[in-house]
PLY file of the C-alpha trace (Angstrom):
ply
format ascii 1.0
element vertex 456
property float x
property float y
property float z
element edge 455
property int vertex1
property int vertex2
end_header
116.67 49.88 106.17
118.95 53.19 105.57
118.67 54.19 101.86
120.67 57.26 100.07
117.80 59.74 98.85
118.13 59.51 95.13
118.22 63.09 92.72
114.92 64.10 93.19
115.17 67.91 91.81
115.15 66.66 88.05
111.82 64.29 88.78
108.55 65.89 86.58
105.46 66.31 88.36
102.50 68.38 87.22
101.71 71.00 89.63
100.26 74.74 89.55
101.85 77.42 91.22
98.79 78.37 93.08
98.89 74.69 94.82
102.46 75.86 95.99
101.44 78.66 98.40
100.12 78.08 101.89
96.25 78.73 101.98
97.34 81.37 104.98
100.15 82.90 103.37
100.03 86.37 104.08
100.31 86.97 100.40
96.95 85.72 99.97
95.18 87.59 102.42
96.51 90.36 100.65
95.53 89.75 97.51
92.11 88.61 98.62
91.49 92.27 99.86
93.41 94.59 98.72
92.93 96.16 94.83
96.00 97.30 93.25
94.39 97.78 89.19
94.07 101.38 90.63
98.08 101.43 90.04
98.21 100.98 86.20
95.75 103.99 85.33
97.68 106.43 88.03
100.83 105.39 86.14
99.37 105.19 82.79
100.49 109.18 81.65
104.05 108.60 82.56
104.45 106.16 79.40
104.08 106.32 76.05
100.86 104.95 74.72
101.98 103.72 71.22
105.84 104.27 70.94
108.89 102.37 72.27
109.39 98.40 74.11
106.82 97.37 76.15
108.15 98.25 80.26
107.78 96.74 83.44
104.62 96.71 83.95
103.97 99.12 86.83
101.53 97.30 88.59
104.11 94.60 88.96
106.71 96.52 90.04
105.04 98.76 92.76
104.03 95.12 94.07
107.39 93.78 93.67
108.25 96.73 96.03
105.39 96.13 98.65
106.77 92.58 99.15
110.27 94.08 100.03
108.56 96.01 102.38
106.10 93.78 103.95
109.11 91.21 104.32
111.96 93.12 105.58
114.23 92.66 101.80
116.46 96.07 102.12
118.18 95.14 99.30
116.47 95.78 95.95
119.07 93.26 94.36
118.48 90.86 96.94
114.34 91.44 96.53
114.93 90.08 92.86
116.94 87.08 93.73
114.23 86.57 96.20
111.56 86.60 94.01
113.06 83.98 91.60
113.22 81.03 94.22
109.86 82.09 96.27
106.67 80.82 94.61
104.53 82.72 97.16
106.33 86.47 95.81
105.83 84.88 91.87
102.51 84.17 92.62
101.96 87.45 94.02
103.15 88.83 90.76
101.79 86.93 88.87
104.71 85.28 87.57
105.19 81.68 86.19
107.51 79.43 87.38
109.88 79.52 84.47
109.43 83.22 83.52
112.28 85.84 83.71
112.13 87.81 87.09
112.99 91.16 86.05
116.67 93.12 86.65
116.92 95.24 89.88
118.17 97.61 87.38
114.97 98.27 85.95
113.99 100.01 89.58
116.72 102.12 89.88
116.52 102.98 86.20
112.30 103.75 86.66
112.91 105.50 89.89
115.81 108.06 88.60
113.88 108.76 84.72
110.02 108.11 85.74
109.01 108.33 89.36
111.56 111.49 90.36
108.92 112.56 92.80
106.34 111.67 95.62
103.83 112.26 93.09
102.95 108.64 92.52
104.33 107.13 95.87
101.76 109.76 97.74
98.83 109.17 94.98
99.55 104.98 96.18
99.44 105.83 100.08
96.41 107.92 99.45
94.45 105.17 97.50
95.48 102.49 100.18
94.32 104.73 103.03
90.68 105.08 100.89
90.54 101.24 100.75
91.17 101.00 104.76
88.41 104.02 105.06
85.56 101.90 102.78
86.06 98.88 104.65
85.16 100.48 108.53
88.87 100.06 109.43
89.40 103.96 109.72
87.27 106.90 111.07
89.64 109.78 111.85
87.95 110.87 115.05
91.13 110.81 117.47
94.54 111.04 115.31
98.14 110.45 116.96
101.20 111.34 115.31
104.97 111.10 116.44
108.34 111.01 114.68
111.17 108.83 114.33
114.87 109.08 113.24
116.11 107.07 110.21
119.77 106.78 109.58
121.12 108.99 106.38
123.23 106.80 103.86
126.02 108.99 104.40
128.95 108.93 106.55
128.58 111.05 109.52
132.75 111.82 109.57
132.81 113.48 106.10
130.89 117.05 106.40
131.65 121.13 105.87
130.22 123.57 107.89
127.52 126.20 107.09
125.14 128.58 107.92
122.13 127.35 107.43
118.14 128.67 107.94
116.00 126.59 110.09
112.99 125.43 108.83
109.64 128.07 108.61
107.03 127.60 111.09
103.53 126.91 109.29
101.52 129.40 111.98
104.58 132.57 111.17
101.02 134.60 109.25
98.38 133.84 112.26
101.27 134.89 114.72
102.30 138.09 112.80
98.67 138.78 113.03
98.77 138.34 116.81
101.61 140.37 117.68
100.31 143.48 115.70
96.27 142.60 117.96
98.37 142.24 121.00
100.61 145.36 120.91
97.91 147.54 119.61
95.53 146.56 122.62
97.83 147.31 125.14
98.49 150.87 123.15
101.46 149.97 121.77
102.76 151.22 118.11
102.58 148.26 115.10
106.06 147.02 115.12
108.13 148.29 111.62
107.24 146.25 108.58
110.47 143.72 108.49
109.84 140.54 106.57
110.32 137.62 108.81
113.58 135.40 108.14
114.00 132.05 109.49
117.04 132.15 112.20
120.00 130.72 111.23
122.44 128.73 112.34
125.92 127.15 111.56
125.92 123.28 111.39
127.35 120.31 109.46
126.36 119.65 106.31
126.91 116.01 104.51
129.24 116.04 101.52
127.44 112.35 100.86
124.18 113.41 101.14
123.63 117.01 101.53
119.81 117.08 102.47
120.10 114.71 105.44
120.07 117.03 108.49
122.76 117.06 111.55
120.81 115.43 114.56
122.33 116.26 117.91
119.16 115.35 120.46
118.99 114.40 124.24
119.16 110.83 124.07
119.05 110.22 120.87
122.63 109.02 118.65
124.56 111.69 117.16
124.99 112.09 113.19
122.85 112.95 109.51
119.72 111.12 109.62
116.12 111.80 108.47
112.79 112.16 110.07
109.63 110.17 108.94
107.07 112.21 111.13
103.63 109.80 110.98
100.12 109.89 111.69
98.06 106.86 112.45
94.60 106.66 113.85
93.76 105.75 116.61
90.94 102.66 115.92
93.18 100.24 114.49
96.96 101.80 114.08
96.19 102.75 110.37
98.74 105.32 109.21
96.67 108.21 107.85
100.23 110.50 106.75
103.80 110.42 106.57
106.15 112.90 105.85
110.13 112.73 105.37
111.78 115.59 106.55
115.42 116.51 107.25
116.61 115.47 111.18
117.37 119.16 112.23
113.64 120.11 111.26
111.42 120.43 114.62
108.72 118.08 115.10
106.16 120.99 115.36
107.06 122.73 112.60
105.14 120.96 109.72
102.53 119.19 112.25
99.72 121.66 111.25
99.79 121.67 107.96
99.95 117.94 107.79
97.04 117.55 109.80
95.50 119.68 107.48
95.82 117.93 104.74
94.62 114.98 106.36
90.87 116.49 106.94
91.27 117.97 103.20
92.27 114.77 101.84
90.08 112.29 103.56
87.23 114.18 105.08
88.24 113.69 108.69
86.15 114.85 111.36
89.20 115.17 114.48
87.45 115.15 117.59
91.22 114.88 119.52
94.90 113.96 118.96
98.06 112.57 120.93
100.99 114.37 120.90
104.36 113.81 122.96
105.81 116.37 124.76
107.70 117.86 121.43
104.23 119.31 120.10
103.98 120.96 123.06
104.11 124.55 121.78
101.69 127.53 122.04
101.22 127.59 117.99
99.92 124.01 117.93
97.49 124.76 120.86
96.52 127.88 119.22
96.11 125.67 115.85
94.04 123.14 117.55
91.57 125.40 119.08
91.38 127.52 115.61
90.36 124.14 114.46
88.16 122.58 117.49
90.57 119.81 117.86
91.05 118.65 121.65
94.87 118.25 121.87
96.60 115.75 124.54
100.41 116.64 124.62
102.85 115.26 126.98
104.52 117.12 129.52
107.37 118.91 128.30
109.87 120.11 131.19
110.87 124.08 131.55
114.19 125.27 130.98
115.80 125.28 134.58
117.63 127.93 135.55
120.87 128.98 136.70
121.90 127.10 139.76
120.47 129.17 142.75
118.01 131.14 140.96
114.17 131.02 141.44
112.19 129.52 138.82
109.80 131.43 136.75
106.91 129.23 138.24
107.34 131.07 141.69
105.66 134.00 139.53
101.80 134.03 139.91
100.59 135.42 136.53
97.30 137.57 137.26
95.49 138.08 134.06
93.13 141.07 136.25
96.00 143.03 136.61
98.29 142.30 133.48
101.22 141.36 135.39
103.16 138.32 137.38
103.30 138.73 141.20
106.72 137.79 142.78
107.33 135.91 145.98
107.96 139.24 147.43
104.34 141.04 146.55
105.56 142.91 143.55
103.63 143.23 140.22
105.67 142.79 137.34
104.05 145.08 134.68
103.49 144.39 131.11
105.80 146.20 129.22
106.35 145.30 125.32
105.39 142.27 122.85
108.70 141.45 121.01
108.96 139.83 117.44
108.66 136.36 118.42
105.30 136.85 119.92
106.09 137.19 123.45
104.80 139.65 126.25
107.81 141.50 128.34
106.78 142.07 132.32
109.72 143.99 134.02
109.92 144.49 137.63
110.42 148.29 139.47
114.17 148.57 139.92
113.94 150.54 142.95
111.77 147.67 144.57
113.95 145.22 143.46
117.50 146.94 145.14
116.14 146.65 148.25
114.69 143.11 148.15
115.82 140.31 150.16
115.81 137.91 147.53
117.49 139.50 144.72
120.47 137.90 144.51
118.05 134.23 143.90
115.85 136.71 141.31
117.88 138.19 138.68
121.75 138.88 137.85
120.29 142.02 135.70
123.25 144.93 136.25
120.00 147.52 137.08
118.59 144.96 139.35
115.78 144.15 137.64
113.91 140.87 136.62
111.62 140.25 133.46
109.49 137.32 132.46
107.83 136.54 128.97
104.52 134.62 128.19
103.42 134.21 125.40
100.78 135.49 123.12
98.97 132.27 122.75
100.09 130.99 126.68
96.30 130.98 127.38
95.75 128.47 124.83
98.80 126.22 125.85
97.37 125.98 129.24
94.15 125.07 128.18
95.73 122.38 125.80
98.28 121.28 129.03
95.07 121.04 130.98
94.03 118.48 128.75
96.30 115.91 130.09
95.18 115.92 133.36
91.66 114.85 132.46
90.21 111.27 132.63
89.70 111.29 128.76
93.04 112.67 128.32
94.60 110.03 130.51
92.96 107.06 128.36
93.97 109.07 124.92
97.66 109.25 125.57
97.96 106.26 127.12
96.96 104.69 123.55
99.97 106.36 121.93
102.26 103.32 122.46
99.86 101.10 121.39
99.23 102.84 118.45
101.88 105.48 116.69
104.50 103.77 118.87
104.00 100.36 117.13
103.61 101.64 114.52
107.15 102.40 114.14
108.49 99.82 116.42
107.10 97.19 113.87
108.40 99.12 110.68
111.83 99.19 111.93
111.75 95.53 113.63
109.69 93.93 110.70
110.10 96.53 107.92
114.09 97.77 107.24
112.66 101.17 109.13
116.40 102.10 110.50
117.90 103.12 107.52
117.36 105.42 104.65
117.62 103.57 101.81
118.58 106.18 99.80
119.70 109.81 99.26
118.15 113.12 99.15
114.69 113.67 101.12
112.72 113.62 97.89
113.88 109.66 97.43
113.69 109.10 101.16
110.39 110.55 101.16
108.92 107.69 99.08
110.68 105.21 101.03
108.94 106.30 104.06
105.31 106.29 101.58
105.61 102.73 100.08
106.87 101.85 103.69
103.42 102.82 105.28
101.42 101.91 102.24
102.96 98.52 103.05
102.32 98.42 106.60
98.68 99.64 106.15
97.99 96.60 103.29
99.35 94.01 105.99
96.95 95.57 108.64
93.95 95.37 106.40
94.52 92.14 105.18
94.96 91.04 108.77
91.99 92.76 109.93
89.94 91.86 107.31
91.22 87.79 107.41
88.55 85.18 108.33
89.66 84.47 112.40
90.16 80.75 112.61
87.50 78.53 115.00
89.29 77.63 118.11
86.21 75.95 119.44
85.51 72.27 118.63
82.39 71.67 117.24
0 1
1 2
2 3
3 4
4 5
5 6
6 7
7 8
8 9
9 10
10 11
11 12
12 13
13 14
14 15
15 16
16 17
17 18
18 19
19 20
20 21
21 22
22 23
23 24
24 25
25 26
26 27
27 28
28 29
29 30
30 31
31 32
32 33
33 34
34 35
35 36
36 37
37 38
38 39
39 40
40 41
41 42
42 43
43 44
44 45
45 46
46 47
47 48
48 49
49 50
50 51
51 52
52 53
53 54
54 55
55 56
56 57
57 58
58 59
59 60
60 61
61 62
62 63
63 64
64 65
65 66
66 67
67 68
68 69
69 70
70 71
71 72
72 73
73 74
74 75
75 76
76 77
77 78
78 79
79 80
80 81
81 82
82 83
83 84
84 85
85 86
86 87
87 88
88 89
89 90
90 91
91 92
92 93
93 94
94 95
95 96
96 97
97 98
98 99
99 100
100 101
101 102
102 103
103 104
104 105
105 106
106 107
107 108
108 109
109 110
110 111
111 112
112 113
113 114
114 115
115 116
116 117
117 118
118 119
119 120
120 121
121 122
122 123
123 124
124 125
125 126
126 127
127 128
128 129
129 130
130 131
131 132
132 133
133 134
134 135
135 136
136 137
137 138
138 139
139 140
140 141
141 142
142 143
143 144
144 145
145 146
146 147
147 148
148 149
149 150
150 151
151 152
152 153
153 154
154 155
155 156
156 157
157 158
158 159
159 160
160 161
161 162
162 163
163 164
164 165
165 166
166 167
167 168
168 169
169 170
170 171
171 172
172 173
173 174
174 175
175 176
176 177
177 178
178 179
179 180
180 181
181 182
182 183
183 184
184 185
185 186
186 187
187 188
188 189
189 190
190 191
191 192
192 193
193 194
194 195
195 196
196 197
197 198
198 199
199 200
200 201
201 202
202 203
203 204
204 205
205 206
206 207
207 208
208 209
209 210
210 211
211 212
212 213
213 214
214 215
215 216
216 217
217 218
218 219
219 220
220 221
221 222
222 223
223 224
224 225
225 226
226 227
227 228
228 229
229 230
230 231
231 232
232 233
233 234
234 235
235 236
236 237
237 238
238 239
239 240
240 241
241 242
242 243
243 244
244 245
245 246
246 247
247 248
248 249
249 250
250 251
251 252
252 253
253 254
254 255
255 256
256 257
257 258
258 259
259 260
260 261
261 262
262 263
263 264
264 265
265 266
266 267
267 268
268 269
269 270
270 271
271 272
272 273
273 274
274 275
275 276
276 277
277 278
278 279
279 280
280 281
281 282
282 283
283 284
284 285
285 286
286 287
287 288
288 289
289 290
290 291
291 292
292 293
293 294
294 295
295 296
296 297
297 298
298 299
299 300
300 301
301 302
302 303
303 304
304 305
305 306
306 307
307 308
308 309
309 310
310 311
311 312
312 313
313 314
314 315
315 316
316 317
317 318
318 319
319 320
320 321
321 322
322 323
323 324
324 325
325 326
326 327
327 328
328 329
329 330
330 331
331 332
332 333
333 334
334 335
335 336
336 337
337 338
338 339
339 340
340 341
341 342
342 343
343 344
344 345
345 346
346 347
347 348
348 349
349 350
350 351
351 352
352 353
353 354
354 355
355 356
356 357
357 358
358 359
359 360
360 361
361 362
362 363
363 364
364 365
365 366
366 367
367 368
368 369
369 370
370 371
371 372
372 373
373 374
374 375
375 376
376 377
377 378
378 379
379 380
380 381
381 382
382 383
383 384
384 385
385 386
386 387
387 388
388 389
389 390
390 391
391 392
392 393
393 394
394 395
395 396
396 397
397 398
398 399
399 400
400 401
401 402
402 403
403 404
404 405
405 406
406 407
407 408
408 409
409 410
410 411
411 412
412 413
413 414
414 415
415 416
416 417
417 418
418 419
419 420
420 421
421 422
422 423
423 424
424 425
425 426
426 427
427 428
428 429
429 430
430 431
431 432
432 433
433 434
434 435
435 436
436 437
437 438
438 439
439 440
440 441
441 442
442 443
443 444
444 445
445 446
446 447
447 448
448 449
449 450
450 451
451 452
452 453
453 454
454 455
């Protein structure tokens, strides 16, 4: 017999909130392995000991901000009205079921007067990372790192223009240094002493959000985003660094010293890492070798040339006699090592009028054709090279399944598209509680009992 369902939500029953939350919840698995009291003494000198009302506690709140992470909550309004209705987040936080959820307020508030920096987001990341190291899940042998784009919360149409300097290559000192051994053993005078300046540029420049950087990349959308430029390793996926950096600032440019800080920081011992074809550059194979680090880089395609001309790969370089052979027999000779650390080799004019194919060589008015190599080109090839061995193969081949992923899942699972807010300090931590979230969800995963599918 059809009977109405009576009003239920006023009925009494005795029940504790930890008999509420599914024994697999991934809360739970979390809290079974990860240890967050580390949070409350990292915090503890940014409040006063014994003066003022008592604040969120900050052990609450960074986990209040792991669950908007770990659940895909952009919103930090929408993570509080969230956390009042879902006994799984108050059990997490160790809330009753009657108590007061704090205001979303009281984040924006902490984040503008207490946590102003990356300070405490990085010191988090870091600690998270040790856990992941302690339990086996992390070795640092082979490292892969990549970047992705995340959308600036500012409105691409409203902009001025400026000049601005691009961003300083961390290897500028070792190269100077190069330049001055290079020219001085083929006999040439040091170069004058002229401090090095970063070229620059003219490009747009958000009124909204002035640090967000102007992206304009092949295939890639048009407008002011941010970069989160990511390491992970390569056993499990664990993210070992990330780093927020404007979207006009090359991929290369702050690779080194990140890595760096990675072996400083955790006591690596990189035996290789996968690169795509943007860290292809001769500073980063010259930074590698420096460091015995086998590098794997993608292929990265040479600038063509003007219709009808012949490529600078129909050039043989001969390192015996310091020059590039043409098509035609001629040696190009070495002739100067400019500023930006590259070798000049200029063909013989009077050769050249007379050539057959000069009209496909060079448009030069006197008739003659030059070609550059680099300074470090040796150990670019050497790093290329890499690629094309067996072990090299299987290494980049785990880049999608690793540093790939790892930002597929943050932007399908994680609210990854978007900057959440402005300036790169702020997005900076967004990027650092973002991978301290992913990493907690892949140890507690890892580290979860794996269920018996076989009947007994």
């Amino acid at each position: 017999m059809l009977k109405r369902p009576g009003p239920e939500q006023t009925a009494l029953e005795m029940v504790t909130l930890d008999q509420l939350v599914p024994a697999d919840h991934l809360l739970r698995k979390i809290e079974r392995v990860i240890d967050f009291s580390f949070i409350h003494d990292l915090t503890a000198p940014l409040y006063c000991p014994d003066n003022g009302r008592p604040p969120l506690d900050p052990t609450l709140m960074f986990k209040a901000l792991f669950i908007g992470y770990l659940f895909g909550v952009r919103s930090e309004r929408q993570l509080v009205r969230e956390i009042e209705v879902n006994v799984a987040y108050r059990w997490f936080l160790r809330l009753k079921l009657t108590e007061t959820v704090f205001d979303a307020s009281t984040l924006s508030q902490n984040r503008r007067r207490r946590y102003d920096d990356t300070s405490v987001p990085q010191a988090i990341f870091d600690r998270i990372v040790e856990q992941a190291i302690r339990h086996g899940l992390v070795d640092g042998t082979v490292l892969y790192t990549d970047s992705t784009h995340l959308k600036a919360n500012a409105n691409k149409n409203r902009f001025d223009h400026a000049v601005v300097a691009k961003s300083r290559a961390d290897y500028w000192e070792a190269l100077d240094g190069a330049i001055e051994d290079d020219r001085a053993a083929h006999g040439k005078n040091p170069l004058k002493a002229k401090p090095r300046q970063p070229m620059e540029k003219q490009t747009k420049v958000s009124r909204t959000d002035p640090d967000a950087g102007y992206m304009v990349r092949e295939g890639k959308p048009e407008g002011f985003f941010y970069l989160d430029h990511r390491t992970v390793d390569g056993r499990l996926g664990i993210i070992t660094d990330t780093h927020a950096t404007p979207a006009n600032v090359h991929d290369s440019i702050v690779y080194l010293g990140r890595l760096d800080r990675q072996v400083e920081r955790f006591g690596f011992q990189v035996g290789a890492v996968g690169l795509d074809a943007g860290y292809a550059t001769a500073g980063i194979a010259r930074g590698l070798e420096e460091r015995a680090i086998l590098g794997v880089t993608g292929y990265r395609n040479p600038t063509p040339p003007k219709p009808g001309m012949m490529r600078k790969s129909v050039f043989r370089y001969e390192a015996e006699h310091e020059g590039y052979r043409c098509p035609e027999g001629q040696l190009l000779a070495y002739a100067t090592t400019d500023r930006t650390g590259y070798r000049h080799y200029k063909s013989d004019p009077s050769i050249c009028r007379d050539c057959p194919l000069l009209a496909s060589c060079t448009s030069n008015a006197n008739a003659q054709r030059t070609i550059t190599r680099h300074v470090w080109q040796d150990e670019r090839e050497r790093a290329d090279a890499h690629r094309l061995t067996a072990w090299g193969k299987a290494i980049y081949k785990r880049r999608k399944e690793t540093v790939e992923r790892s930002f597929a899942d943050a932007k399908q699972l994680h609210g990854h598209r978007y900057a959440r807010f402005r300036s790169v300090t702020r997005v900076a931590c967004q990027c650092l509680i973002a991978a301290a979230a992913q990493n907690i969800k892949k140890i507690a995963l890892a580290l979860a009992p794996k269920p018996n599918l076989c009947p007994a």
